[in-house]
N, C-alpha and C positions, 0 to 999 in steps of 0.2 A: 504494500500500500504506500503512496506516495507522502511523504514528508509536506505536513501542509504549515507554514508560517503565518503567524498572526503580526499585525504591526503594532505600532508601540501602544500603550495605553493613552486613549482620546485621539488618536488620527484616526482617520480612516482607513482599512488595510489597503483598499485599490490605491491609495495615494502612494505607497508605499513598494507596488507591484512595476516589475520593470518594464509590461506591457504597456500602463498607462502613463502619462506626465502630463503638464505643462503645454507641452512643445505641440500639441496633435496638429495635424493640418488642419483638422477642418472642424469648425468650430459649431455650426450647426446643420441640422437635417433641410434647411429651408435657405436657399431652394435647392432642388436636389440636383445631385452630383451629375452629370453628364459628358462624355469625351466623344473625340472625334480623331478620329488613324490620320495621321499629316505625315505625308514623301517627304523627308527632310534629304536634301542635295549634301556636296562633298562637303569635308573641313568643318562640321560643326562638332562643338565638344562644350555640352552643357551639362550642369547637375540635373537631377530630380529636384522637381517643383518649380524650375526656372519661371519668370512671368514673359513669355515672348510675343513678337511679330509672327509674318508669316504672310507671303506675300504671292505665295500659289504655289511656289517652288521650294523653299524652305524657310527654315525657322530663323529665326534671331532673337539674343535678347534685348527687349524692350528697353527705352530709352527715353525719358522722361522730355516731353516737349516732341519727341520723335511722330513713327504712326504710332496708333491707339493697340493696346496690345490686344492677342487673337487670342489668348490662352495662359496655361498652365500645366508644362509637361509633368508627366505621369510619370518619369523614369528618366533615368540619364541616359542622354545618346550624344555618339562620339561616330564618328564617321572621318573618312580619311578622303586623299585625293583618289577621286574616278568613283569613291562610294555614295552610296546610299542606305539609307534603314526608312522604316515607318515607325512614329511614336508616338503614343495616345497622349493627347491634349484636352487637358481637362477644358467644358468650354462653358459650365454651371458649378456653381455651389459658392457656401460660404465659408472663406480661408483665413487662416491666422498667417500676418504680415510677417510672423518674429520665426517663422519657419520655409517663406517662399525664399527665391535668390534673384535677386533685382541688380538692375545697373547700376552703378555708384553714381549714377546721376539721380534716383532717388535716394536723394540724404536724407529727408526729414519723414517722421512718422505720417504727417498729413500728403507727403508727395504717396507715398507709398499706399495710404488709404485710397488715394481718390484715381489710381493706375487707372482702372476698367470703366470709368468715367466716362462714358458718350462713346463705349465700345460697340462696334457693329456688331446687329443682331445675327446668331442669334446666343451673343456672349451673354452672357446674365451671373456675371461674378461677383461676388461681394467679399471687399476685404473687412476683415477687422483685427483685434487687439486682442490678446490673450488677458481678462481683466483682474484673469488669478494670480498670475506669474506674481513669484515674490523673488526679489533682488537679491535679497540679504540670503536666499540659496541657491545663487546662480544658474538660473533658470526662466 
């Protein structure tokens, strides 16, 4: 039978579970989650959860003042010269800013909220703020 741990006295156990954190992507069920398979051309090398463009032919990451970003990958893709992959692009839900990966042109929390802002249908992304996270446990 499996060794089951309890967490400390007055936390919650799930808080304590290395399943759950802080950090989740996605913050709520509303509005629900949706992707879309994108041909992404040579030479791109992004993490998972990038916030990108996407311009018929491949991906980029977004670029504050740039175009309006198309998405949200799913996975990391890395593709070389002459390659290509396909990779699902989140193009619904509602996501935590403190775990997507953005251009360093979004510096400030409000740039980064308002990314999917006047984004072509049929994007319906919503960012926000993780309003549990506490500092003082790096997280």
């Amino acid at each position: 039978m499996g060794n089951i741990t309890y967490g400390t006295y007055g936390q919650a156990a799930f808080e304590s579970e290395d399943f759950y954190g802080p950090r989740e992507l996605r913050i709520s069920d509303n509005p629900p989650v949706s992707r879309s398979a994108v041909k992404v051309g040579e030479n791109v090398d992004l993490p998972a959860f990038s916030v990108v463009t996407y311009d018929g032919t491949t991906i980029a990451l977004a670029t504050d003042g740039g175009d309006k970003p198309y998405g949200i990958t799913a996975a990391p893709v890395k593709t070389g010269a002459g390659e290509s992959a396909v990779v699902q692009v989140f193009r619904s839900g509602h996501f935590n800013i403190d775990v997507l990966n953005f251009d360093a042109s979004f510096n400030t929390t409000e740039k980064k909220l308002a990314a999917f802002e006047g984004a072509a249908s049929p994007t319906v992304i919503i960012l926000g703020e993780n309003i549990f996270k506490d500092e003082a446990l790096n997280y």
